[in-house]
Structure formats: structure tokens, C-alpha cells
C-alpha positions in Angstrom: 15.3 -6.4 6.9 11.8 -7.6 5.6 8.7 -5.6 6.4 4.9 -4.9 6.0 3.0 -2.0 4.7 -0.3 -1.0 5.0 -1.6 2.1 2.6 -4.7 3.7 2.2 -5.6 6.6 -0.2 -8.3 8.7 0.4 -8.5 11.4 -3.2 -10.0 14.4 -2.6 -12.3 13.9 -5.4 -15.8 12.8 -7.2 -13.4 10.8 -9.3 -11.9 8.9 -6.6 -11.9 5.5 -7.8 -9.8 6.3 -10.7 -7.4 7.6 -9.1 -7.0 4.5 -6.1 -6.7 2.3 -9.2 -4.2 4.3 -10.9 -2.2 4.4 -7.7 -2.4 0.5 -7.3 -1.0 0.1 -10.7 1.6 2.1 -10.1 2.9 -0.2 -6.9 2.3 -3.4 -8.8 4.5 -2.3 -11.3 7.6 -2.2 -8.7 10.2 -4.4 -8.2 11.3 -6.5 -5.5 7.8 -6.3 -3.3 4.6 -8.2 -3.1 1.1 -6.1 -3.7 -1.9 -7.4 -2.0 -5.0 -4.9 -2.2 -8.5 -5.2 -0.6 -11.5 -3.0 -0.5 -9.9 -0.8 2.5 -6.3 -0.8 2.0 -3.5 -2.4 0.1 -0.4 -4.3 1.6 3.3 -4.7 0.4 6.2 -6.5 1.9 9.9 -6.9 1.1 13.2 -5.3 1.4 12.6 -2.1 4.1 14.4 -0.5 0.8 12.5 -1.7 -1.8 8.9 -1.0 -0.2 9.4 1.9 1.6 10.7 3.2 -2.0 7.8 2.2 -3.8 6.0 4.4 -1.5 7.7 6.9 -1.5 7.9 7.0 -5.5 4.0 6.0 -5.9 3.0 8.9 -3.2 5.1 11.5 -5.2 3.9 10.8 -8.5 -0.1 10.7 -6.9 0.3 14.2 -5.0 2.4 15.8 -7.8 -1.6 15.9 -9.2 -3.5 19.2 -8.7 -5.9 16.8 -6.9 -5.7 16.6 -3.2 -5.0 13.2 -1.8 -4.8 12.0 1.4 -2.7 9.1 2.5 -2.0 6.6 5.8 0.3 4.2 6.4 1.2 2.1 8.6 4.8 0.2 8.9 5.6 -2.9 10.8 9.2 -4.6 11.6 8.0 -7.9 10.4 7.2 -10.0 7.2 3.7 -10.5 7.7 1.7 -13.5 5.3 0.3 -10.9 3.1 -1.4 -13.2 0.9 -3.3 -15.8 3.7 -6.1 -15.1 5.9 -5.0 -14.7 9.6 -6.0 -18.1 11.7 -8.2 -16.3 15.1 -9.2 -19.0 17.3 -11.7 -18.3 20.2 -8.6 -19.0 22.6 -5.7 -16.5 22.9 
């Protein structure tokens, strides 16, 4: 089954943006899913498997730190169009 991720991290640190780019890195350098990142969250889709591992091993590595981090994500049952802007039209 193909899915959608959304993931934000929110360090608990002055050195923040270090540590959101490290962590981006890290999930760009999986296998078998697409990485899409904007200035609120990043995206993945692919095998249920292969991104919900990617999380998993990219979340480990970034709280095995002695920096607190915080993270949310959100998982949808669906392969979204990570990489195209949604069409909204005024009717629904």
C-alpha cells in the first residue's frame, strides 16, 4: 500500500536550523520514497514499509541526541502528488 507523510520537527534548541537540515538529509538519503520539504514541514510517499521506516530510523537517530526534539506526523492511506501544487477552485 502507497501512502503520504507529513513531518515536522520542532528542536529544542538555539541551534535549530541545523539540526532540521541534518534531519532532512537523513530522509533524502532513503531508499524507495520521495522527499519533498517546504518551509513548515516535509512530505514522503511510498511503500507504507519503506516510509514509515524512514521515519522511524530518521526519528531514532535525531532523539538518540542529548538535544530535545519534538516531532508530528501525520499519515494518510493515500499517494498524494507530493511534488504538484493542489488545483482549489472557488467551486467545491
Amino acid at each position: 500500500m502507497r501512502i503520504t507523510a507529513e513531518i515536522s520537527l520542532y528542536p529544542l534548541d538555539e541551534q535549530f536550523v541545523s539540526h532540521i537540515g541534518d534531519f532532512i538529509l537523513r530522509l533524502r538519503a532513503e531508499p524507495g520514497i520521495e522527499v519533498v520539504s517546504n518551509q513548515l514541514s516535509t512530505q514522503l510517499r511510498g511503500e507504507f514499509a519503506a516510509v514509515s521506516g524512514a521515519l522511524n530510523r530518521c526519528m531514532e537517530a535525531s532523539m538518540a541526541s542529548p538535544q530535545a526534539v519534538v516531532f508530528v506526523v501525520k499519515y494518510l492511506n493515500a499517494d498524494l502528488p507530493i511534488t504538484t501544487t493542489p488545483r482549489i477552485s472557488a467551486e467545491h
